[in-house]
N, C-alpha and C positions, 0 to 999 in steps of 0.2 A: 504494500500500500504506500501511501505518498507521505508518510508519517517516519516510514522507513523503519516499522512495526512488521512483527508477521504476519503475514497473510494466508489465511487459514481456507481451505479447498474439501469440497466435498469431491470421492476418488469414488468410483465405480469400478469393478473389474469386466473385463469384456466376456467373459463365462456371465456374470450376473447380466448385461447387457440382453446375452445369445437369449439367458433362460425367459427374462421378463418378453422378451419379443419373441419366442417363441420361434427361432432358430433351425433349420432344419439341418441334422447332423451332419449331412455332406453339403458342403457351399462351393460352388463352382466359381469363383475368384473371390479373394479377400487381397485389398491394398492397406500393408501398414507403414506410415512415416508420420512419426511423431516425435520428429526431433533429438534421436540420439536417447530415448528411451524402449526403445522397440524390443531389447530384450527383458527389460524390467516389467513391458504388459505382457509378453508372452511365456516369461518362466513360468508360472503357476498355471498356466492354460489348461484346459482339461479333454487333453487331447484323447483321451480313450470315451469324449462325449461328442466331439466335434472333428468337422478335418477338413481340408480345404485341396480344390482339385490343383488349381492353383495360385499362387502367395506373387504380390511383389513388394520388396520389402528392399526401402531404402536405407543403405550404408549399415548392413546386420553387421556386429560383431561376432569377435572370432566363437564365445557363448552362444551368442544365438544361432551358428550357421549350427554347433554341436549338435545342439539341441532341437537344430530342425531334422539333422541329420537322423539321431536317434528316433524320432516322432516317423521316420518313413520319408521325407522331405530329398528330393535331389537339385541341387542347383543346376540348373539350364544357360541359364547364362546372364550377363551383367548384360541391362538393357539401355543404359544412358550414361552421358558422362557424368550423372552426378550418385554413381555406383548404385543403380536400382538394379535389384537383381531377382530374377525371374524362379520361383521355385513351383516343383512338380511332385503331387503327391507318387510315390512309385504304387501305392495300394489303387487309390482313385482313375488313375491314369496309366495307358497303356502305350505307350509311343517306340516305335523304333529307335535305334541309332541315329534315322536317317533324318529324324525329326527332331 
C-alpha cells in the first residue's frame, strides 16, 4: 500500500479454482504466466484430479520442468523468444516423433 504498510491479499489455489467451477478433469490447453511464480501455483496441484493435454508455460524453472516431468509432462519445445515453452501430456496425447 502507499503507506508503505503491508499489504494483505486474499490467495486462492487453482485446484480450489478447478473444484468451485467445476472443472472437467482433462483440459485441453491450460496457459500459465504469472510472473516468475509459476512453480509456486503448481507444486501442490492435484494432478492425480486434473491434467492438461497441453500446458504453455512461461520461463518454468528448473523445479517446475521436474515436476512437470514426473506429472507425465514432455517439453515440445520453447515457442517465443520470451522462453514460453510448449508442454504435452505423454498420457493425454498421442503424437509421433514427427510431430
Amino acid at each position: 500500500n502507499r503507506s508503505g504498510g503491508e499489504e494483505r491479499r486474499n490467495l486462492v489455489s487453482i485446484a480450489t479454482v478447478f473444484k468451485k467451477t467445476n472443472v472437467p478433469p482433462v483440459i485441453d490447453y491450460f496457459s500459465l504466466d504469472v510472473e516468475g511464480a509459476e512453480h509456486l501455483v503448481m507444486k501442490d496441484f492435484p494432478w492425480e484430479k486434473y491434467s492438461f493435454k497441453f500446458m504453455t508455460i512461461e520461463r518454468p524453472n528448473d523445479d517446475l520442468k521436474i515436476l512437470l516431468q514426473l506429472n507425465g509432462y514432455t517439453l515440445a519445445r520453447t515457442i517465443s523468444t520470451y522462453e514460453e515453452t510448449l508442454w504435452v501430456s505423454e498420457v493425454n496425447v498421442k503424437l509421433s516423433a514427427e510431430e
